[in-house]
C-alpha positions in Angstrom: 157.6 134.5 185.8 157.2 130.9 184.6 153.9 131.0 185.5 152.8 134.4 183.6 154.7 132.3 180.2 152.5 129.4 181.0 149.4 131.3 181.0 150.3 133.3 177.7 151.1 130.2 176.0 147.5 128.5 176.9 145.9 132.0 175.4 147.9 132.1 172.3 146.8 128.3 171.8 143.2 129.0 172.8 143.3 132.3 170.6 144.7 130.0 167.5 142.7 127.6 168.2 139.3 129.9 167.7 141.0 131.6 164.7 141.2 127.7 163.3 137.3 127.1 163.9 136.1 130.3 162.8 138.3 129.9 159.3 136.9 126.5 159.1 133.2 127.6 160.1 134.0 130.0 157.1 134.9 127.4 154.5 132.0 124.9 155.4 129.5 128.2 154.9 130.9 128.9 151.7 130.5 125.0 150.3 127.2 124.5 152.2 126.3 128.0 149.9 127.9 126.5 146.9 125.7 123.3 147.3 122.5 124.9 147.9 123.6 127.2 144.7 124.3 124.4 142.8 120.8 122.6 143.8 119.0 125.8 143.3 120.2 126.2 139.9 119.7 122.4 139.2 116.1 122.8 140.2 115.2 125.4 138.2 117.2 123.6 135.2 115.2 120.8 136.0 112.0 123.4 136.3 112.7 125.0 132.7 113.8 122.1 130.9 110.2 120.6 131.5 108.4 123.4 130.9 110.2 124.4 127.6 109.7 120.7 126.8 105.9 121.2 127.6 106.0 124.2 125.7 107.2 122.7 122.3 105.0 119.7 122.5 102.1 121.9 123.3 103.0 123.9 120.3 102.4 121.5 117.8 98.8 120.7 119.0 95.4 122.1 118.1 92.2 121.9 120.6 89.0 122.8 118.5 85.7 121.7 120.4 87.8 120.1 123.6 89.3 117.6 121.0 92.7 117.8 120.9 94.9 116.5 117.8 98.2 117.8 115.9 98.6 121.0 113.5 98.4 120.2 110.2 101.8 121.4 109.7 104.1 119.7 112.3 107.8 121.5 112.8 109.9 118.3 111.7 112.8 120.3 113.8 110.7 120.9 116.9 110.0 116.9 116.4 113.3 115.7 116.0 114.2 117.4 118.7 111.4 116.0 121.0 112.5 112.8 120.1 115.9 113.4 120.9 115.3 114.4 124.0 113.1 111.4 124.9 115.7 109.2 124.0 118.7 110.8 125.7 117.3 113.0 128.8 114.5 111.0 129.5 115.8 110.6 133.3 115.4 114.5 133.7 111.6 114.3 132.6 108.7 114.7 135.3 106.2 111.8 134.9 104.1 114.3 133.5 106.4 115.5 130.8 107.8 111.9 129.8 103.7 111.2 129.5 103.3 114.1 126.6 106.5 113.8 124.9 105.7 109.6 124.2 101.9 110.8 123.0 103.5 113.3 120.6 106.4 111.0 119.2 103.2 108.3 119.2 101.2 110.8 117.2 103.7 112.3 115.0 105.4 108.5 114.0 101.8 107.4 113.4 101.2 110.2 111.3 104.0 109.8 109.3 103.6 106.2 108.9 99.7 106.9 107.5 101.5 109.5 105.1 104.0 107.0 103.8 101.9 104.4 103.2 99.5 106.4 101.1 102.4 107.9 99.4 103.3 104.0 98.4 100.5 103.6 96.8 101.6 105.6 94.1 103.8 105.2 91.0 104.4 108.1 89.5 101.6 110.7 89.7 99.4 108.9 87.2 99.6 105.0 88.0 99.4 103.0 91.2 102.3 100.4 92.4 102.1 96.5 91.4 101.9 95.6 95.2 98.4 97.6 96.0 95.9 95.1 96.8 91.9 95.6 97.6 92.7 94.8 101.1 95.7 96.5 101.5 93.2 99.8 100.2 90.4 98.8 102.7 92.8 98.3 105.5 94.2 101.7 104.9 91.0 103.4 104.9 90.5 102.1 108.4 93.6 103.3 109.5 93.2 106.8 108.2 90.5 107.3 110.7 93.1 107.6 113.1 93.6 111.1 112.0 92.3 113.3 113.9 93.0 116.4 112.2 90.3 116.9 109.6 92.3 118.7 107.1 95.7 116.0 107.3 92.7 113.9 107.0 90.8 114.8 104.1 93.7 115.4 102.0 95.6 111.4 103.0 91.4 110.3 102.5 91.2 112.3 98.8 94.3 110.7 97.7 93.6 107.3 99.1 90.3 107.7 97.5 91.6 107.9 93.8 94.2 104.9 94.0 90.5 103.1 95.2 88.8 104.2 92.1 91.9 103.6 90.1 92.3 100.3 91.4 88.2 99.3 91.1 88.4 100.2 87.6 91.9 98.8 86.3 90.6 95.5 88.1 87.1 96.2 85.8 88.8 96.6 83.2 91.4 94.2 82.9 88.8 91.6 83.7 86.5 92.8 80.3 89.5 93.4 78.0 90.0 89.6 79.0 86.6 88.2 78.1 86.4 90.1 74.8 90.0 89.3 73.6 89.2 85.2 74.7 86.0 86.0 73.0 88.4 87.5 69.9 90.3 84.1 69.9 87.7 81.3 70.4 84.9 83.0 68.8 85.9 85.9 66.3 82.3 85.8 64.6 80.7 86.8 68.0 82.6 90.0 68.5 80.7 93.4 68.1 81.5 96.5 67.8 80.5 98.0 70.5 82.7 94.7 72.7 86.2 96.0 70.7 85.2 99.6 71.6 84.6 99.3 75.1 87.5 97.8 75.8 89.9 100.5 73.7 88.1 102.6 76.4 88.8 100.7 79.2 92.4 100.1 77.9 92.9 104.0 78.8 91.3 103.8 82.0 93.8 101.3 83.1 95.9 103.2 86.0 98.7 100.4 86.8 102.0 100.4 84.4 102.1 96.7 84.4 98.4 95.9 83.4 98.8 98.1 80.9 101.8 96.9 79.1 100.2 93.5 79.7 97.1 94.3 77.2 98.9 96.5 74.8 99.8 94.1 72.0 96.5 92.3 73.1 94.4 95.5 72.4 96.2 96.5 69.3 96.0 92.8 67.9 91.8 92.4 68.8 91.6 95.7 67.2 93.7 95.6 63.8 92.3 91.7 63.8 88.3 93.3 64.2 88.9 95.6 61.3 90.4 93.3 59.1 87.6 90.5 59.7 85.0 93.4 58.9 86.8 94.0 55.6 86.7 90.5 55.2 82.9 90.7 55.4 81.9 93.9 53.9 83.5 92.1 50.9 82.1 89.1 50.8 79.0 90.5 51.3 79.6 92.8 48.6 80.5 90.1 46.2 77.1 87.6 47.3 74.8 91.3 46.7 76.6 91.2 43.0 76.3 87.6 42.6 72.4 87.8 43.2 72.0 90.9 41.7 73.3 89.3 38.5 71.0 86.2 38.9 68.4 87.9 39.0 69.0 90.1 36.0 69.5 87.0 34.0 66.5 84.9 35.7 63.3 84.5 34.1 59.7 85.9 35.5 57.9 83.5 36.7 55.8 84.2 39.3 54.1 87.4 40.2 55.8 89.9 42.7 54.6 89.8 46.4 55.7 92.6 48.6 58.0 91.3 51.0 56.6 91.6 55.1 58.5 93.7 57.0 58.2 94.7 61.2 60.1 97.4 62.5 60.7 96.4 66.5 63.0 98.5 68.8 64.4 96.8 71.8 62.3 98.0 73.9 59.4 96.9 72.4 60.4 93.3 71.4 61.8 92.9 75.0 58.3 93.7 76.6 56.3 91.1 74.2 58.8 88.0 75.6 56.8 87.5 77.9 57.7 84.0 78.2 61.4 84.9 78.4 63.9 84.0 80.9 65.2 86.6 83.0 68.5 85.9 81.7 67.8 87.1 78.3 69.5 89.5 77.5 66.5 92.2 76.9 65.0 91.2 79.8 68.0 91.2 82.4 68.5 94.9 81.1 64.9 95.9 81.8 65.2 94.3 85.2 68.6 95.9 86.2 67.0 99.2 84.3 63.8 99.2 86.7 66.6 99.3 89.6 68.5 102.5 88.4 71.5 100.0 87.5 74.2 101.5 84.9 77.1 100.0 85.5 79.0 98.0 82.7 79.6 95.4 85.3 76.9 93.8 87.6 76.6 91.1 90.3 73.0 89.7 89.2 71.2 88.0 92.0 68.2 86.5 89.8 65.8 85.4 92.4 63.5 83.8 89.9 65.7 80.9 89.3 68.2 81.2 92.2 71.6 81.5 90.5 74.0 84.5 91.1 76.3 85.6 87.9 78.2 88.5 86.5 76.1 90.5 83.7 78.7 92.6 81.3 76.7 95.5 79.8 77.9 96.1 75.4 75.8 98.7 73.7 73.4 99.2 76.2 72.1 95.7 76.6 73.4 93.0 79.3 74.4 89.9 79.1 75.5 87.0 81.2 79.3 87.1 81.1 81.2 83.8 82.8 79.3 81.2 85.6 76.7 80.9 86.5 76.1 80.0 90.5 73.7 78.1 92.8 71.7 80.5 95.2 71.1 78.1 98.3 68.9 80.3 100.1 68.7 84.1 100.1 66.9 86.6 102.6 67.6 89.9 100.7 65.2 92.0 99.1 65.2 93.6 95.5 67.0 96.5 94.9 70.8 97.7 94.4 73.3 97.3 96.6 77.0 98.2 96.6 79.8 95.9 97.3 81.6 97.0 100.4 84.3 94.9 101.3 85.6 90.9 100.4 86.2 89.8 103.9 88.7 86.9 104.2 89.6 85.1 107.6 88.8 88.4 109.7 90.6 89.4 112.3 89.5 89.0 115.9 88.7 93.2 116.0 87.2 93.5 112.6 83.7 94.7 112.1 81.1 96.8 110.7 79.7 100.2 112.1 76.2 100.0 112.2 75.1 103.7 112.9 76.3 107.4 111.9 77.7 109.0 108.9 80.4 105.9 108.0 77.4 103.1 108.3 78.4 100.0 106.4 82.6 100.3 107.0 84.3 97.8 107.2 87.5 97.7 109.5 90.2 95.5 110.3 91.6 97.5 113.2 88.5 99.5 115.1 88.4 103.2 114.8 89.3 105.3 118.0 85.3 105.8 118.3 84.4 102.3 118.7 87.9 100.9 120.4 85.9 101.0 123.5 82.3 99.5 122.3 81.7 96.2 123.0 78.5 93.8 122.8 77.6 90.0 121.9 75.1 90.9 119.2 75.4 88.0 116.9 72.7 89.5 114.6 73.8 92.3 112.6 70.8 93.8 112.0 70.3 94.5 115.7 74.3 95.5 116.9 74.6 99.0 117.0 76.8 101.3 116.9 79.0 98.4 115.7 78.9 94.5 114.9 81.6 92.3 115.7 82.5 89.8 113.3 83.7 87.8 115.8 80.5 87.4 117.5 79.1 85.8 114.0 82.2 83.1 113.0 79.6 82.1 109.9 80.7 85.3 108.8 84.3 85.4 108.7 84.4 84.8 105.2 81.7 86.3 103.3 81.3 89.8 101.2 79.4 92.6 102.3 76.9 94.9 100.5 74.4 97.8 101.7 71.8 99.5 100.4 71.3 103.0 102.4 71.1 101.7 106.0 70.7 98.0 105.2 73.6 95.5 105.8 74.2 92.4 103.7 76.3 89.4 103.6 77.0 86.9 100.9 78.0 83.4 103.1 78.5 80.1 103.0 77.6 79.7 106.7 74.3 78.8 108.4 73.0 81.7 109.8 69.4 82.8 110.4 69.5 86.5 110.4 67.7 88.5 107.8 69.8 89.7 104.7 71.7 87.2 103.5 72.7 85.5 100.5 73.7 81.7 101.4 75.8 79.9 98.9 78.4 77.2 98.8 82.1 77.6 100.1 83.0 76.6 96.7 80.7 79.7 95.0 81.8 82.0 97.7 85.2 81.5 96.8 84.9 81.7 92.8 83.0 85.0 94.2 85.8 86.4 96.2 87.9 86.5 93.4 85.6 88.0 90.6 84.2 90.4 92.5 85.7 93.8 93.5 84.8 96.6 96.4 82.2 99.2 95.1 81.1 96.6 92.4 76.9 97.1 92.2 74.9 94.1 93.1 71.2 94.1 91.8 68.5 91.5 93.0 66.2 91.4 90.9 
């Protein structure tokens, strides 16, 4: 009897013990489940969160031609939110994903920046700020290239474009409405008409608030100060005509009349019988920048003939010499017009010049995504294509360039032997650097 309650006490235990590890086998199923649930689920959170990422990066780009670059209408929401992401759930990114989202926060922040810096340019929708410089203009240019998108592009390029004009000629003009108004003050009997005229024109041209408020009273005095000295005259004149006219009524006859010899010239006419003139004469530097097509009412003059390099103002259709005269020490450029493209000073180490294509003759401080990845020695300009390197040609670092079609040019005052260049003096190049101005015409005549 003991024995059989023995033996039903080991069964009871074994059965409990069995009901134990089954209920247990039971509860680590169910977590083992919950895990692989829970990873399941994490994976494909993982899985969507990339690909929606993907998705709404990809859905701010545009491929035309296997060339991919942004819409021109970027969702500043779907961008904020990129960004977001990037900064705080970066961890959850594939390398792949992390890749795109920096390109498109790179793109977009680049993009922006280019947009805001053009933007600074302005003030107010008719003026440009106090702080633009020539530089700062050809430096953005270069960057704008960066733009991928040819619409974004065209429209920053069209904008940037004016300010350039607007800032080529407020610098023109401010620099002639000073010559003729020190002209007014130092010598009043050499103004024209024509001087006082053209510069009340270029007084309205000028496109920065604080140039203009800085010739207003100087304009208005030259002007009221003109018309007051030609009353002055017309008088005077007046009263001599009557003077002589009343001397002569009283005078006595006594000698018989002689017709007096008169010769009717026009310009053009005395200008081609000077034949011994100098080719800065007035008719004859107008002839000579005339023969090249040149129009502008302010001209670098190369005058090969005697060396020198000056600035010729053009007044009523004839030019003169306007300001210094410079010392040409040896020049390898041939006659014609060229245009001014950029006043390089102290270039950086990846500025240079593109030498082939549709932008020949730019000038950039920061290379263009096309030619990031060109590189050569050429020290001669003439022969480095598709770009030249300034820093392969130090005698260049400080110089101005000019073209002419698909001919380079430097104004220097280093030694080099390449063909198309002006030498001069570092003292010359510098009084150059800051006359001058981008887009200004050069003739060589």
């Amino acid at each position: 009897m003991e024995t059989k309650a023995k033996s039903l006490t080991r069964q009871e235990k074994s059965a409990s013990r069995q009901q134990k590890l089954k209920h247990q086998k039971k509860i680590i199923f169910w977590i083992l489940l919950a895990i692989l649930i829970i990873s399941l689920g994490s994976l494909g959170g993982w899985v969507y969160a990339n690909k929606a990422t993907t998705h709404q990066i990809n859905q701010q780009y545009k491929t035309v031609d296997q060339q991919r670059y942004l819409k021109t209408t970027v969702s500043k929401q779907t961008a904020q939110t990129i960004i977001t992401k990037q900064a705080r759930w970066h961890w959850l990114f594939s390398a792949a994903t992390a890749k795109q989202a920096a390109d498109f926060i790179a793109d977009y922040q680049a993009r922006t920046k280019r947009t805001q810096a053009i933007a600074a340019l302005m003030d107010g929708t008719h003026y440009y700020r106090d702080t633009v410089t020539g530089q700062q203009l050809t430096h953005l240019d270069q960057t704008l290239l960066k733009e991928k998108n040819p619409t974004v592009y065209q429209k920053a390029k069209n904008k940037l474009d004016t300010v350039q004009v607007w800032y080529a000629q407020t610098t023109d003009g401010s620099t002639f409405i000073n010559d003729t108004y020190y002209t007014f003050q130092h010598e009043k009997d050499q103004l024209t008409q024509e001087q006082v005229s053209e510069a009340n024109v270029y007084y309205k041209l000028l496109k920065n608030r604080r140039t203009k408020a800085k010739w207003r009273q100087p304009i208005e005095k030259m002007t009221a100060g003109y018309s007051a000295l030609q009353k002055e005259k017309n008088e005077s004149q007046a009263q001599a005509d009557q003077k002589a006219l009343e001397d002569l009524k009283n005078s006595a006859l006594t000698q018989s009349y002689t017709p007096a010899k008169v010769t009717i010239e026009d310009s053009r006419t005395s200008s081609s019988r000077q034949t011994s003139g100098t080719t800065t004469d007035s008719d004859t530097l107008t002839d000579a920048l005339a023969d090249l097509n040149i129009t502008a009412s302010r001209v670098l003059v190369l005058d090969t003939a005697n060396d020198t390099l000056f600035i010729a103002q053009r007044s009523n259709g004839t030019y003169r010499v306007s300001g210094s005269q410079y010392t040409v020490l040896a020049n390898s450029l041939s006659t014609g017009a060229y245009r001014i493209r950029a006043l390089i000073q102290n270039s950086s180490t990846n500025a240079g010049v593109i030498t082939s294509g549709s932008d020949f003759g730019t000038y950039f401080t920061t290379p263009p995504a096309a030619y990031a990845d060109e590189t050569n020695t050429e020290t001669d300009f003439n022969e480095a294509d598709p770009v030249f390197w300034l820093k392969n040609q130090p005698a260049l670092n400080n110089s101005i360039l000019v073209t002419s079609g698909q001919s380079l040019g430097f104004i220097t005052s280093g030694n080099i032997s390449s063909e198309n260049i002006i030498r001069v003096s570092s003292t010359t190049l510098t009084n150059l650097l800051n006359t001058v101005s981008q887009s200004m015409t050069l003739g060589v005549i």
